[in-house]
BALOBA-1460 file (C-alpha; in Angstrom, 3 decimals):
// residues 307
<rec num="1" residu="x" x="30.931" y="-12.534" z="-36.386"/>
<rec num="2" residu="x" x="27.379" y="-11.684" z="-35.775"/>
<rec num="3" residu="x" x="27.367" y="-8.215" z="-34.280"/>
<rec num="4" residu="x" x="23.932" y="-8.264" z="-32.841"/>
<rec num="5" residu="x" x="24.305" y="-11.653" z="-31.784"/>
<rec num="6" residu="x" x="27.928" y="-10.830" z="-29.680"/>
<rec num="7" residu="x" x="25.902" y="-7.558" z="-28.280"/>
<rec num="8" residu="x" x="22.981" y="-10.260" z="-26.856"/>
<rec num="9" residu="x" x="25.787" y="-12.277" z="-24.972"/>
<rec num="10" residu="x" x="27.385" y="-9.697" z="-24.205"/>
<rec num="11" residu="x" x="24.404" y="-8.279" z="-22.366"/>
<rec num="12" residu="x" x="23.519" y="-11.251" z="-20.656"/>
<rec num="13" residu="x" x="27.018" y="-12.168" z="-19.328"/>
<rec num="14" residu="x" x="27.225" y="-8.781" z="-18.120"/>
<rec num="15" residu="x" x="23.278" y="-9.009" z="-16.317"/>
<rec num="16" residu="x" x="23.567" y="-12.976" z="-14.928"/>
<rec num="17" residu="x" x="27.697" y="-12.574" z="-14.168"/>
<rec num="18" residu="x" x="28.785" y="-15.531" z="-15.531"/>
<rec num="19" residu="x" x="29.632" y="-17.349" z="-19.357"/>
<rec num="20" residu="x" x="28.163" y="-20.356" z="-18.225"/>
<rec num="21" residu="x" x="25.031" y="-18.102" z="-16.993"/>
<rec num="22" residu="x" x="24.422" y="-16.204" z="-19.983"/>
<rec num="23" residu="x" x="25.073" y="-19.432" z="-22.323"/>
<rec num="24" residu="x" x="22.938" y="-21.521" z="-20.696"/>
<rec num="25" residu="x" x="20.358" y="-18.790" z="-20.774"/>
<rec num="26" residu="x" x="20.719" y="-18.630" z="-24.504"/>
<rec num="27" residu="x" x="20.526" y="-21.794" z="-25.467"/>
<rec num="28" residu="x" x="23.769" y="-21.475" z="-26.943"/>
<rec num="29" residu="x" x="27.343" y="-23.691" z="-26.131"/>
<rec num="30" residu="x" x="29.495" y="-21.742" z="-23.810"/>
<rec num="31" residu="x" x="32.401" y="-22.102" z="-26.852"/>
<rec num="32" residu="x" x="30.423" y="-20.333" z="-28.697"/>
<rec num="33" residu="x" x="29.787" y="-17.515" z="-25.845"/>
<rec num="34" residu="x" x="33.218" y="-17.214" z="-25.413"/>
<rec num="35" residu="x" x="34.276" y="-17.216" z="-29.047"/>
<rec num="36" residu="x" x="32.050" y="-14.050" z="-29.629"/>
<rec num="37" residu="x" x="32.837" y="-12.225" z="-27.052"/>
<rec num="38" residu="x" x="36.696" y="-12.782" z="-27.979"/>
<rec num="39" residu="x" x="35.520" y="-11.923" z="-31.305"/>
<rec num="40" residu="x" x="34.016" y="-8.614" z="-30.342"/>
<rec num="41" residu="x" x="36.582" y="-7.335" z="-27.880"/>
<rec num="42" residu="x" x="38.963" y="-7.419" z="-31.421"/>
<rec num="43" residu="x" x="36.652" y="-5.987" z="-33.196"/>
<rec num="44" residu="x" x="36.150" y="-3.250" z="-31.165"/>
<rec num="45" residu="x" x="39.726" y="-3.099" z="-29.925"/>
<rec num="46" residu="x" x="39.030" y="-2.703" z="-25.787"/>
<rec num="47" residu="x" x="38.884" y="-5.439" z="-23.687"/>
<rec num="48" residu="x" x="34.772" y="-5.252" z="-22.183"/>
<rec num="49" residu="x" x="35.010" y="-8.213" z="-19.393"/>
<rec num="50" residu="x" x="37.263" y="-8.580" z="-16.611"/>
<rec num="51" residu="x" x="37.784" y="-12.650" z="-15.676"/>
<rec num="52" residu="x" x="38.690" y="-14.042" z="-12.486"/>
<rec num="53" residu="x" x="38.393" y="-17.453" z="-10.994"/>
<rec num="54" residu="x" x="34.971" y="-16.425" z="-8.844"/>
<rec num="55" residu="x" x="33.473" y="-13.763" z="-11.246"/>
<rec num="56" residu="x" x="33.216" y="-11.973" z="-14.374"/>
<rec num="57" residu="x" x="32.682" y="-7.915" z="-14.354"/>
<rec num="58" residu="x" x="32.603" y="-4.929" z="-17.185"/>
<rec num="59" residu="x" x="35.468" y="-3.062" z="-16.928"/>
<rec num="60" residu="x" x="35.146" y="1.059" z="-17.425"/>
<rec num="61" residu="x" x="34.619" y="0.673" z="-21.341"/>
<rec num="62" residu="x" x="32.652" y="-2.623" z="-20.956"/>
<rec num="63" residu="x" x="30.389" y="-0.968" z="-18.877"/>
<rec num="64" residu="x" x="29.647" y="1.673" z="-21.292"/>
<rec num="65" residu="x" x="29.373" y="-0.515" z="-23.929"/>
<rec num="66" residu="x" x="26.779" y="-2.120" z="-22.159"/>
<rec num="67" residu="x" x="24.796" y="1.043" z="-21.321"/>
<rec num="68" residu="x" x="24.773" y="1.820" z="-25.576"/>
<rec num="69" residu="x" x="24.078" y="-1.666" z="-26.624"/>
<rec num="70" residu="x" x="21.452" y="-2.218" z="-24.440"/>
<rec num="71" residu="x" x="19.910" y="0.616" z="-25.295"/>
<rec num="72" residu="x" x="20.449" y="-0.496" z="-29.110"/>
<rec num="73" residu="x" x="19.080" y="-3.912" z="-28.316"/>
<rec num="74" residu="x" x="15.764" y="-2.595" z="-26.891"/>
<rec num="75" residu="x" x="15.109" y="-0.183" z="-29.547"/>
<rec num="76" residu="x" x="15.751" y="-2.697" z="-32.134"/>
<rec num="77" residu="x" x="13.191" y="-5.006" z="-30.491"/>
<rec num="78" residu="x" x="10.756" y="-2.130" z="-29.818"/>
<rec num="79" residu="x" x="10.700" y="-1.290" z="-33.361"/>
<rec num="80" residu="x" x="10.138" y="-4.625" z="-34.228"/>
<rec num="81" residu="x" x="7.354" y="-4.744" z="-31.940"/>
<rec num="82" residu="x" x="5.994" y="-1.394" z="-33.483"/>
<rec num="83" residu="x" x="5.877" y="-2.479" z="-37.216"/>
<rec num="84" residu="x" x="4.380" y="-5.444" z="-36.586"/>
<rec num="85" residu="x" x="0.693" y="-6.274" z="-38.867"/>
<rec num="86" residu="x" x="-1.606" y="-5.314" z="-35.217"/>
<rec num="87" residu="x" x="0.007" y="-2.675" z="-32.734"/>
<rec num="88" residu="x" x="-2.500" y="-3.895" z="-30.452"/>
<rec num="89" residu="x" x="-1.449" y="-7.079" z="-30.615"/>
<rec num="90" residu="x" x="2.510" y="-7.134" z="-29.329"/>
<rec num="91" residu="x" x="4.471" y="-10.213" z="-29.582"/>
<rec num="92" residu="x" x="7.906" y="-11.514" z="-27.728"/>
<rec num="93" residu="x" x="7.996" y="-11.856" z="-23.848"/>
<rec num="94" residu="x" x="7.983" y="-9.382" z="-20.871"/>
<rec num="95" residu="x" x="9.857" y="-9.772" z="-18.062"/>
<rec num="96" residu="x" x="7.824" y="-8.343" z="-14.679"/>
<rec num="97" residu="x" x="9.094" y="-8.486" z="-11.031"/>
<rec num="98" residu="x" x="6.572" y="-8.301" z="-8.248"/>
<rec num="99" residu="x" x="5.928" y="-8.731" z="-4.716"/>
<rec num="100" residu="x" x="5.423" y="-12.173" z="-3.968"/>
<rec num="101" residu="x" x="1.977" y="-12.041" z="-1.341"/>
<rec num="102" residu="x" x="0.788" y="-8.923" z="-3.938"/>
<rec num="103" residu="x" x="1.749" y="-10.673" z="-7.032"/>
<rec num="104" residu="x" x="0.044" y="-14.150" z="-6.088"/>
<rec num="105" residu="x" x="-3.253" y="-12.284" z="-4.675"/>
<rec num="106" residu="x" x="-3.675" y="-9.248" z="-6.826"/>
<rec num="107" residu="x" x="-1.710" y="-10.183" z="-10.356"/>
<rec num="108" residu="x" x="-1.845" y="-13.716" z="-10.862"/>
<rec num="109" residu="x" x="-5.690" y="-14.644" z="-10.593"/>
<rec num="110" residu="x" x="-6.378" y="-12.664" z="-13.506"/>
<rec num="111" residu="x" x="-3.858" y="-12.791" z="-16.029"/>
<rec num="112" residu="x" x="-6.146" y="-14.980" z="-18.323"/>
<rec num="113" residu="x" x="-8.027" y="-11.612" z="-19.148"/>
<rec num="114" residu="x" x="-4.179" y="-10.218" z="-19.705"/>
<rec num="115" residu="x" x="-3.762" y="-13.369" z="-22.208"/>
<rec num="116" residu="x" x="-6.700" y="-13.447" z="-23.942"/>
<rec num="117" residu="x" x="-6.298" y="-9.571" z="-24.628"/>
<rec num="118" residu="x" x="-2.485" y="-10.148" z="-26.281"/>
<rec num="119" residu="x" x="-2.361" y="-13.651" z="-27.012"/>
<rec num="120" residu="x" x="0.822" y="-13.448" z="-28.721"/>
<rec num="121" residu="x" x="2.724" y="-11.958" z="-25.856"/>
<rec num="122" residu="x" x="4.502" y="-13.934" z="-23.192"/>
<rec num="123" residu="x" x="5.368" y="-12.594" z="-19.159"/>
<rec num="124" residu="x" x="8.218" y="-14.418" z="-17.569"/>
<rec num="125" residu="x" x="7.415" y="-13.195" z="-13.904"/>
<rec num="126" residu="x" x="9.360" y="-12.740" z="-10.950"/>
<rec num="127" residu="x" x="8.261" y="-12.798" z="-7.604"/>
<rec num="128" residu="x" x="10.700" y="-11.654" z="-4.769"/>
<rec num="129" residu="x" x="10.305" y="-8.880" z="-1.239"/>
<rec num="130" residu="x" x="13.494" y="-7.525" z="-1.961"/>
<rec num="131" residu="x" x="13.730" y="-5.103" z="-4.833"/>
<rec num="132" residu="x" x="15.851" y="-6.486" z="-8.001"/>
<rec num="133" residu="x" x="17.699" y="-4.440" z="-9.737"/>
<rec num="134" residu="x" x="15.845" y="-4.042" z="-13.214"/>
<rec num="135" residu="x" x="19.063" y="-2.852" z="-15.597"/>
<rec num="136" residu="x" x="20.962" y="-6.102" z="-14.628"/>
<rec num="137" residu="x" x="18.449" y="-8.725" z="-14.307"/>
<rec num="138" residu="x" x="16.574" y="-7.733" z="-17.450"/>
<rec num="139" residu="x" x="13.531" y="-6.669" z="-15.921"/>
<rec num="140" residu="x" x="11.233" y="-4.577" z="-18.253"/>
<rec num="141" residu="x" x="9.385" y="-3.143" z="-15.360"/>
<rec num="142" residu="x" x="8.256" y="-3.900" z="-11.984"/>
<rec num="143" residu="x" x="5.474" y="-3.647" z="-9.409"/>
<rec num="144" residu="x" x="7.162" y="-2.581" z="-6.379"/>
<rec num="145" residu="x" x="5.851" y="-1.293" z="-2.427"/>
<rec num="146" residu="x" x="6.750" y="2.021" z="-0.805"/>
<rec num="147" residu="x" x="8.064" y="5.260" z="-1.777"/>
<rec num="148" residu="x" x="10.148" y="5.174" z="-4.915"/>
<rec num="149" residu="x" x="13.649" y="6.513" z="-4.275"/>
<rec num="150" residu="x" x="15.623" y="5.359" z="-7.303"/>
<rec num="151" residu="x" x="15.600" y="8.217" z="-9.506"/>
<rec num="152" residu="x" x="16.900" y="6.265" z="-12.215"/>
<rec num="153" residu="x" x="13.368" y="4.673" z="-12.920"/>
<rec num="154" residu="x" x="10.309" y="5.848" z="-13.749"/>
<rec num="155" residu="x" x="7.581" y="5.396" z="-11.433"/>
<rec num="156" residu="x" x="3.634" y="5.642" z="-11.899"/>
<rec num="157" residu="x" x="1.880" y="5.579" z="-8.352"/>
<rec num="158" residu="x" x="-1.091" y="3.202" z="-8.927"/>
<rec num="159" residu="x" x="-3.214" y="2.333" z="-5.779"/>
<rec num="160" residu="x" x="-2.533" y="2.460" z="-1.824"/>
<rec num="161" residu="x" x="-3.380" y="-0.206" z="0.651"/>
<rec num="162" residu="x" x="-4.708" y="-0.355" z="3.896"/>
<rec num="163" residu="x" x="-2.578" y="-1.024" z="6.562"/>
<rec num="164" residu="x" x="-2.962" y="-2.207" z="10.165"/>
<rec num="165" residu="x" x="-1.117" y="-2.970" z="13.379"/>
<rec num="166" residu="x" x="-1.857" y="-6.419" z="14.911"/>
<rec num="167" residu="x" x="-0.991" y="-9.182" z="16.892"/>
<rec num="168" residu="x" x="-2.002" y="-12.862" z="18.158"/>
<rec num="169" residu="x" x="-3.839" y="-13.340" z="20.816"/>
<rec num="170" residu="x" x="-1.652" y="-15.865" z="22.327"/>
<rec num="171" residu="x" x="0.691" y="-12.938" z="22.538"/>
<rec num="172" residu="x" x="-1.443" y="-10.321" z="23.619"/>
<rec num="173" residu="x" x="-2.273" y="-12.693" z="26.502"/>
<rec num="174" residu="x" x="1.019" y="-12.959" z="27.705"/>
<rec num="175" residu="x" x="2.322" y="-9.097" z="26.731"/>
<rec num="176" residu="x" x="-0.812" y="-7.575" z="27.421"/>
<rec num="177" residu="x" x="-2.504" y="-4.996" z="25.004"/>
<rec num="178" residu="x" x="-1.144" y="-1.940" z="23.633"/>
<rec num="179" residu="x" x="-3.315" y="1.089" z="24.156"/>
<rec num="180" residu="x" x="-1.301" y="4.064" z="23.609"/>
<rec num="181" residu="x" x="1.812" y="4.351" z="21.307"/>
<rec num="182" residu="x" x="4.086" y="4.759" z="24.471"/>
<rec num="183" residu="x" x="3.205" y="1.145" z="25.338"/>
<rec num="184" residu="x" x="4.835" y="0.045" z="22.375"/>
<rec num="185" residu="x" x="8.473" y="0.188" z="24.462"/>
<rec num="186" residu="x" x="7.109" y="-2.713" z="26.560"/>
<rec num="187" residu="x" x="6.157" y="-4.906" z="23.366"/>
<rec num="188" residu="x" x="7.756" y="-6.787" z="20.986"/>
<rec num="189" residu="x" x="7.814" y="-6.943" z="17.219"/>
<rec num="190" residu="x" x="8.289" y="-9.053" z="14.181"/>
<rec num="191" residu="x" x="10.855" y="-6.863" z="12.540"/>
<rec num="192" residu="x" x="10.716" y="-7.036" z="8.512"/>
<rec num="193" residu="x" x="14.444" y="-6.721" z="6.083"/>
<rec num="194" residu="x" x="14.782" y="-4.493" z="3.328"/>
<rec num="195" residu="x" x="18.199" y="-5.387" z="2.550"/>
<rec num="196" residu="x" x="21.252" y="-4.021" z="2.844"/>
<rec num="197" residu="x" x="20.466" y="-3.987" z="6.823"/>
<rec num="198" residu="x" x="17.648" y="-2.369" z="6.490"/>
<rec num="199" residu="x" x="14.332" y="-2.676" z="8.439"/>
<rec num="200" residu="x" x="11.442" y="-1.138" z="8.235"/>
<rec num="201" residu="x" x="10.124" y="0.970" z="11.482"/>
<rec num="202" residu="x" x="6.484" y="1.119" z="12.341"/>
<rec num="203" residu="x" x="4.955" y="4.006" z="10.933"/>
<rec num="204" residu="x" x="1.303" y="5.992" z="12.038"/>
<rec num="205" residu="x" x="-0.123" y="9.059" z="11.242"/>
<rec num="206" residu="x" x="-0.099" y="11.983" z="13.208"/>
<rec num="207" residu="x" x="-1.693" y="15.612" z="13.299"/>
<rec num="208" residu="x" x="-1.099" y="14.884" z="9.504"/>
<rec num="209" residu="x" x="2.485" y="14.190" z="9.376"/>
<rec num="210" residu="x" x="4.058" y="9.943" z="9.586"/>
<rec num="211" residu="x" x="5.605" y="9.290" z="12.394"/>
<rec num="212" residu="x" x="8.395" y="6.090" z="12.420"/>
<rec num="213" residu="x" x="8.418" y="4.224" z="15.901"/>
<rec num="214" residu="x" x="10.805" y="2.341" z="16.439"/>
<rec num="215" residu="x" x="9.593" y="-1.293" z="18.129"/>
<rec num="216" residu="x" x="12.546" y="-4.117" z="19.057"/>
<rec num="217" residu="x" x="12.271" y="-7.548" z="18.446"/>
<rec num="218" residu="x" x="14.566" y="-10.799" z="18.088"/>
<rec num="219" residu="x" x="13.351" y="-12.237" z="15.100"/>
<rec num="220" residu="x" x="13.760" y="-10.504" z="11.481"/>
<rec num="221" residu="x" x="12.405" y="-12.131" z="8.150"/>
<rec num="222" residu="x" x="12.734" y="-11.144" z="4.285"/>
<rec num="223" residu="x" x="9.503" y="-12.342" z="3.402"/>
<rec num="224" residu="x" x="5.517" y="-11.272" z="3.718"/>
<rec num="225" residu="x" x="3.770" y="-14.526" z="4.106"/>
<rec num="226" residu="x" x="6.396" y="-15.593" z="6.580"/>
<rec num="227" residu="x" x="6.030" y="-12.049" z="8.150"/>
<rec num="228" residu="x" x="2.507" y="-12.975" z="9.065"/>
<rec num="229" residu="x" x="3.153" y="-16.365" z="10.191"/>
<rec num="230" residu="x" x="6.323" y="-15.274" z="12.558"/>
<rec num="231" residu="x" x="3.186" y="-12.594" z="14.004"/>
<rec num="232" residu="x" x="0.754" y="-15.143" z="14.362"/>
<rec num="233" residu="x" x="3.162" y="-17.969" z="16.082"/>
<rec num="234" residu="x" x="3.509" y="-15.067" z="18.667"/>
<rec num="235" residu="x" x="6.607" y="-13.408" z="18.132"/>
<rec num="236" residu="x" x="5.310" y="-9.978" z="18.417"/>
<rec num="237" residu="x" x="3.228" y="-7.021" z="16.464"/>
<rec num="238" residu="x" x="3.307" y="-6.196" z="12.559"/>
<rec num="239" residu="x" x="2.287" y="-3.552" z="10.650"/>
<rec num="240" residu="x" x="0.577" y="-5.307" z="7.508"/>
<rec num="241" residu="x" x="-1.882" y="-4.795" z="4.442"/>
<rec num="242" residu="x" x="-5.207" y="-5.660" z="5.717"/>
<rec num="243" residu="x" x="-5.555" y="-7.547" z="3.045"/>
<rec num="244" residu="x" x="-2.906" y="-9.811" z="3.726"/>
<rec num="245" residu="x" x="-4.187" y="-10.692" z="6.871"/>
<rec num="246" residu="x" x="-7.760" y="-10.401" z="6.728"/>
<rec num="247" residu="x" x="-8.810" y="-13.870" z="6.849"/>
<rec num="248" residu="x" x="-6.891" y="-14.147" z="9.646"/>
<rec num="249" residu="x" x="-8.759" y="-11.298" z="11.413"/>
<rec num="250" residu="x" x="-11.890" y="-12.889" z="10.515"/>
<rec num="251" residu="x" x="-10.563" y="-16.250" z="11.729"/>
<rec num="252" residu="x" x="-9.269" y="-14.563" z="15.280"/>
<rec num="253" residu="x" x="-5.865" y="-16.000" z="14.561"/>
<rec num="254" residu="x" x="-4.837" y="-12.700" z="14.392"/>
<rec num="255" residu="x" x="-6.125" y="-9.211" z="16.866"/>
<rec num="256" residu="x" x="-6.196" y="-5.571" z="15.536"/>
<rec num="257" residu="x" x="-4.505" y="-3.442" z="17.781"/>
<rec num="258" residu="x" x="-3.720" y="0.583" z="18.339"/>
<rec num="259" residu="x" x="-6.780" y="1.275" z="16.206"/>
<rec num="260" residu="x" x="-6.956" y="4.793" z="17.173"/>
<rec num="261" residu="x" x="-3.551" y="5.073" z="15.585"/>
<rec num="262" residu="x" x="-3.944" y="5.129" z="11.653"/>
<rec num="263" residu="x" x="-1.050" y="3.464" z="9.690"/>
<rec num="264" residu="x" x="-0.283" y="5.141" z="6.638"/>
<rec num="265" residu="x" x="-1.465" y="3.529" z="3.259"/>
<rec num="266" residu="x" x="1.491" y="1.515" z="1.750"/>
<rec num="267" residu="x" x="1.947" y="2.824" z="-2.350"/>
<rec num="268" residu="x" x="2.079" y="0.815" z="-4.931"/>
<rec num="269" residu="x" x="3.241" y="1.534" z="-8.238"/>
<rec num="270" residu="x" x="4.761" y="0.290" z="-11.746"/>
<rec num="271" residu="x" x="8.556" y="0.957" z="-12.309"/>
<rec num="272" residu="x" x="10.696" y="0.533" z="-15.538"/>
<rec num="273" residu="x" x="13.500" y="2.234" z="-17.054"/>
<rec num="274" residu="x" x="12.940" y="5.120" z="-19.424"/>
<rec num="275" residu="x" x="14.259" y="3.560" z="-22.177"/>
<rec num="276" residu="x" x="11.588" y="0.937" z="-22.120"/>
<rec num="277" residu="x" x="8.514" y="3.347" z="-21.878"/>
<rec num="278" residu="x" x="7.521" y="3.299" z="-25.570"/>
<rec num="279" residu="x" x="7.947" y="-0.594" z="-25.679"/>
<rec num="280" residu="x" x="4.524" y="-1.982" z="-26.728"/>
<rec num="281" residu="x" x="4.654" y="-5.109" z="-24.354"/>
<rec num="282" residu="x" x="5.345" y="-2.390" z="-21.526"/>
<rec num="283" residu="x" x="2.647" y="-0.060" z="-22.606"/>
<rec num="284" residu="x" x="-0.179" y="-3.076" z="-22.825"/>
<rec num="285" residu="x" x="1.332" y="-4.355" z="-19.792"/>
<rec num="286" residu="x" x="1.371" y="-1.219" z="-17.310"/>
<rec num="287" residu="x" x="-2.200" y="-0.241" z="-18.552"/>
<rec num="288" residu="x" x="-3.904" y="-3.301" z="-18.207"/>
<rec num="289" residu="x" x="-2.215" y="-3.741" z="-14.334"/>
<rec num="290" residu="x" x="-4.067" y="-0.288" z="-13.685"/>
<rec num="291" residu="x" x="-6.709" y="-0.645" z="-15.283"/>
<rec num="292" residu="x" x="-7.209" y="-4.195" z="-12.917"/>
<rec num="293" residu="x" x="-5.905" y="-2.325" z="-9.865"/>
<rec num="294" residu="x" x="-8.389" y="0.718" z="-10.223"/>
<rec num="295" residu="x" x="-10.965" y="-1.814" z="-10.452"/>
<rec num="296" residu="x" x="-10.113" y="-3.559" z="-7.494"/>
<rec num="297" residu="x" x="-10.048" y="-0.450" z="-5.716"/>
<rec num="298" residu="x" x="-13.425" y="0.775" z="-6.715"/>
<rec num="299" residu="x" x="-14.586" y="-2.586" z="-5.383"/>
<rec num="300" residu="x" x="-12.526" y="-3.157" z="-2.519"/>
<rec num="301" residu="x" x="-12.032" y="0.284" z="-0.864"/>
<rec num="302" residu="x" x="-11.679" y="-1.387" z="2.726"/>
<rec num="303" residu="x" x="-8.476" y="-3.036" z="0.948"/>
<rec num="304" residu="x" x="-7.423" y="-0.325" z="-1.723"/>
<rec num="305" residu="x" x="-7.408" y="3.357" z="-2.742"/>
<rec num="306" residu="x" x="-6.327" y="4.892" z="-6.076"/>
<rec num="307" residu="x" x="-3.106" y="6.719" z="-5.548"/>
């Protein structure tokens, strides 16, 4: 039996849920999946993976083992990473997650400069408005919007964005225009879905402290670009990054409203675990991303402030 092999399907039947998953994710025949891991369960005398007809989970010991070894696994590749001829030229791919809108306006327009600085490194990006959960999928670190709560990652605040209340003007027409925050219970609003039955509230700032308001509505969505398009069809206000909706501004598809009534900067920052901060591909990675956000804020303050 390869042992490091068995730990690398272990892993990944453990992250994806599924044999099939993880073998087809390996380019490796599921027989042969299922012949290691049979092999390493004897070898290490505990059974790791609990099979039923739906699912496959780590039981108590399983999951422990796959706390170590994935710890192992990552060091091992680290220090791979590290001895290699050029430290400032990593090899091997990175896996990123990002906000879809942010990733596709902000990330993905200049990754040739990312490329050209470590051509022998690979990103295999993600792009999703719900947050993944990095341990499971694999994820060696993340861009990710709001507050950081997870105090099992480590987080590096990067930039802010500007944020806005707004509306259409088809529904401003036939709602009327908020001028105070009390006409906000006569209005309507695009509500947005964290997950888990969450939804965010509309948020301003006031006398220095953020105030949540919340505004109801009858249509929720998981996803920014259809955020925007549910406000400008005319299904009610949104609270937005100006930047996500400034050519609709310009184009007077969409109205600015409650301007008197700041809305607090959304954060941005870089996640990962803290076993993957001395990775080289994270390091290059995370300091080229602030290095292109700082930039973008120096030019673009309207849009973007350094955190």
């Amino acid at each position: 039996m390869d042992r490091l092999q068995a730990m690398q399907v272990f892993r990944r039947i453990v992250e994806l849920g599924g044999f099939g998953k993880a073998a087809d994710d390996l380019g490796l025949p599921r027989a042969t999946v299922s012949l290691l891991i049979q092999q390493l369960e004897a070898h290490l005398g505990v059974q790791l993976l609990q099979r039923t007809t739906r699912q496959v989970r780590a039981t108590l010991d399983g999951e422990a083992y796959y706390q170590r070894c994935g710890q192992l696994l990552d060091d091992l590749d680290d220090l791979e990473g590290s001895m290699s001829a050029q430290r400032s030229q990593p090899c091997g791919t990175l896996k990123v997650d990002m906000p879809i809108a942010f990733g596709c306006t902000w990330i993905l327009p200049h990754l040739q400069d990312f490329y050209q600085r470590y051509p022998l490194l690979r990103l295999d990006l993600g792009f999703h408005d719900h947050q993944v959960h990095l341990q499971r999928e694999g994820v060696d670190c993340a861009i990710r919007a709001g507050n950081i709560t997870d105090q099992a990652l480590v987080a590096r605040p990067v930039v802010r964005l500007s944020q806005l209340t707004c509306a259409s003007p088809d529904y401003l027409a036939r709602s009327g225009t908020p001028r105070r925050l009390e006409d906000l219970a006569e209005h309507r609003a695009v509500s947005f879905g964290a997950g888990n039955g969450r939804y965010f509230p509309f948020e301003f700032e006031m006398a220095g402290q953020v105030r949540e308001w919340q505004v109801p509505g009858e249509l929720t969505v998981n996803n920014a670009d259809a955020y925007v398009t549910a406000c400008e069809a005319g299904f009610g206000l949104i609270q937005a990054p100006r930047y996500h909706v400034q050519r609709q501004l310009a184009e007077g598809r969409l109205v600015e409203v409650l301007q008197a009534f700041a809305v607090p900067a959304w954060p941005i920052s870089l996640v990962y675990p803290p076993h993957r901060q001395l990775s080289p591909r994270v390091r290059v990675f995370i300091d080229w991303v602030i290095e292109l956000l700082h930039g973008i804020a120096q030019a673009r303050r309207e849009l973007m402030v350094k955190a």
